[in-house]
C-alpha positions as CSV (number, residue, x, y, z in Angstrom):
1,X,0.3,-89.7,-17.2
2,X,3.6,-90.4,-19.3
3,X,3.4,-93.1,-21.5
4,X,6.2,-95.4,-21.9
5,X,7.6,-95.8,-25.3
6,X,6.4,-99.9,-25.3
7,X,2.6,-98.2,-24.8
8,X,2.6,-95.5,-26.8
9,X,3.6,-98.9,-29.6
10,X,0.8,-100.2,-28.6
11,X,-1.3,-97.5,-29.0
12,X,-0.4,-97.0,-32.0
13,X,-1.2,-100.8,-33.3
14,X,-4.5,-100.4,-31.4
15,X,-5.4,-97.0,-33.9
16,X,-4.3,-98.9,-36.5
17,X,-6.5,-101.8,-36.3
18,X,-9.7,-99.3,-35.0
19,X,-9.2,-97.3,-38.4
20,X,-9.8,-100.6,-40.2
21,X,-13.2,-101.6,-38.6
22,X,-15.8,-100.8,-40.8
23,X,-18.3,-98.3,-41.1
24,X,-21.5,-100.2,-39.6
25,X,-19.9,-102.5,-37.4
26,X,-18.3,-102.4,-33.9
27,X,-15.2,-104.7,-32.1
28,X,-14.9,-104.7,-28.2
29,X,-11.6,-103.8,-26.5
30,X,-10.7,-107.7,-25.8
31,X,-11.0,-108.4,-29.4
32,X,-8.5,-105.6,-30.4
33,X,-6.6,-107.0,-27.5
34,X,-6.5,-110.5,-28.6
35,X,-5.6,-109.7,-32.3
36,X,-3.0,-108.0,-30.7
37,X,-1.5,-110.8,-29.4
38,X,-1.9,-109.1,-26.0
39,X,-5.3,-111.0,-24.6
40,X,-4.7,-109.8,-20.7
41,X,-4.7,-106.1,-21.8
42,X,-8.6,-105.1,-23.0
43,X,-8.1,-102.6,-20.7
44,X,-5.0,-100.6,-22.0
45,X,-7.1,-100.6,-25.2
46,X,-9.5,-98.7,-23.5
47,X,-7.0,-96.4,-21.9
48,X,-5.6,-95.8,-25.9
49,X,-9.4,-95.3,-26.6
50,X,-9.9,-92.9,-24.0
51,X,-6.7,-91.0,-25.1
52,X,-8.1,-91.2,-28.7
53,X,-9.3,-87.9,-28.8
54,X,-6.0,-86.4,-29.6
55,X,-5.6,-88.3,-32.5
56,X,-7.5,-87.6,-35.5
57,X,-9.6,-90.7,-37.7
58,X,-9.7,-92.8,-34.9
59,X,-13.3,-94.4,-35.2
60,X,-13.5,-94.8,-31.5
61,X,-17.0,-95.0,-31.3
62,X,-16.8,-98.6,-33.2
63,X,-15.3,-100.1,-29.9
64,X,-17.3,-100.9,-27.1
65,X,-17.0,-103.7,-24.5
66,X,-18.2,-107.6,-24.8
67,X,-21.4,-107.0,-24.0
68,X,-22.2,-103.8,-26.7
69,X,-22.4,-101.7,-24.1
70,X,-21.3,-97.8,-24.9
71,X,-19.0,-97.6,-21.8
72,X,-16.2,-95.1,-23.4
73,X,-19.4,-92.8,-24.3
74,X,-18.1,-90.4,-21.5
75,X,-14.9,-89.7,-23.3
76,X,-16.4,-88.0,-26.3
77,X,-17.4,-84.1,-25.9
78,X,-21.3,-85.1,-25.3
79,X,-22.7,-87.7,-23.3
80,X,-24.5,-89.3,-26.5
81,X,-22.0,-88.7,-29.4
82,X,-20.9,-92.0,-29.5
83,X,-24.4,-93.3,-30.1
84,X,-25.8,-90.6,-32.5
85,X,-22.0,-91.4,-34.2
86,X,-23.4,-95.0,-34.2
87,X,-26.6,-94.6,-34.9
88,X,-25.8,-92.7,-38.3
89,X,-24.1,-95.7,-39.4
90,X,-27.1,-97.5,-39.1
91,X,-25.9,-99.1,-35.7
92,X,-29.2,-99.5,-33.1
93,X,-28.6,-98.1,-29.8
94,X,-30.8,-98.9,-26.7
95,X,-30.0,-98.1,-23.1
96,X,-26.8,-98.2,-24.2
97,X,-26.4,-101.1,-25.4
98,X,-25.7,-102.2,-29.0
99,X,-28.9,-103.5,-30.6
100,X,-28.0,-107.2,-32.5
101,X,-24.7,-106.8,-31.2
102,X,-23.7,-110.9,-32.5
103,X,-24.7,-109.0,-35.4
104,X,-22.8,-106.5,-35.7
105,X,-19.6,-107.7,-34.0
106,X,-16.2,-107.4,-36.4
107,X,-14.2,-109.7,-34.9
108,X,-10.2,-108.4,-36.2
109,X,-9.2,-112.3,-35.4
110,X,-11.3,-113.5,-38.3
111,X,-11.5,-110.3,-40.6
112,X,-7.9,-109.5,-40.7
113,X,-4.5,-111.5,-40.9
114,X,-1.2,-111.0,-39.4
């Protein structure tokens, strides 16, 4: 898949705000989206998550969906390096799922400002 030049922008603001998340917290793809100023496109974050492995410091296992659920975990080179990744941060992991995930959550919206 060729990216256009508008997306591979976006991608770009998207690693941006992921590298400031901090360590011990997590942020879903419609947050990101949202701060963005693009609130339809949770899923092209994903897509610049999934492609996240080419680019190095990207703390992609910080973003998860709405829920807390690990669903990019099948993007990373094992099935459970997102969650160890977590997990050392002193992130709880169960089925999956984000323990305390209200907890947690670092919403960009409120933490940063344009």
């Amino acid at each position: 898949m060729k990216l256009s030049d508008e997306s591979k922008d976006f991608f770009a603001d998207v690693y941006d705000v992921v590298r400031l998340i901090p360590e011990g917290r997590v942020t879903s793809y419609g947050a990101i989206a949202r701060y963005l100023g693009a609130p339809r496109s949770s899923r092209m974050v994903g897509w610049a998550m999934n492609a996240s492995v080419s680019v190095p410091d990207i703390p992609a296992h910080r973003v998860v969906n709405r829920m807390g659920l690990l669903t990019g975990k099948m993007h990373f080179s094992e099935p459970d390096a997102m969650e160890k990744r977590l997990q050392k941060e002193g992130i709880q992991v169960k089925y999956d799922q984000v323990v305390d995930f209200q907890n947690v959550f670092w919403d960009p919206n409120e933490e940063l400002s344009l």
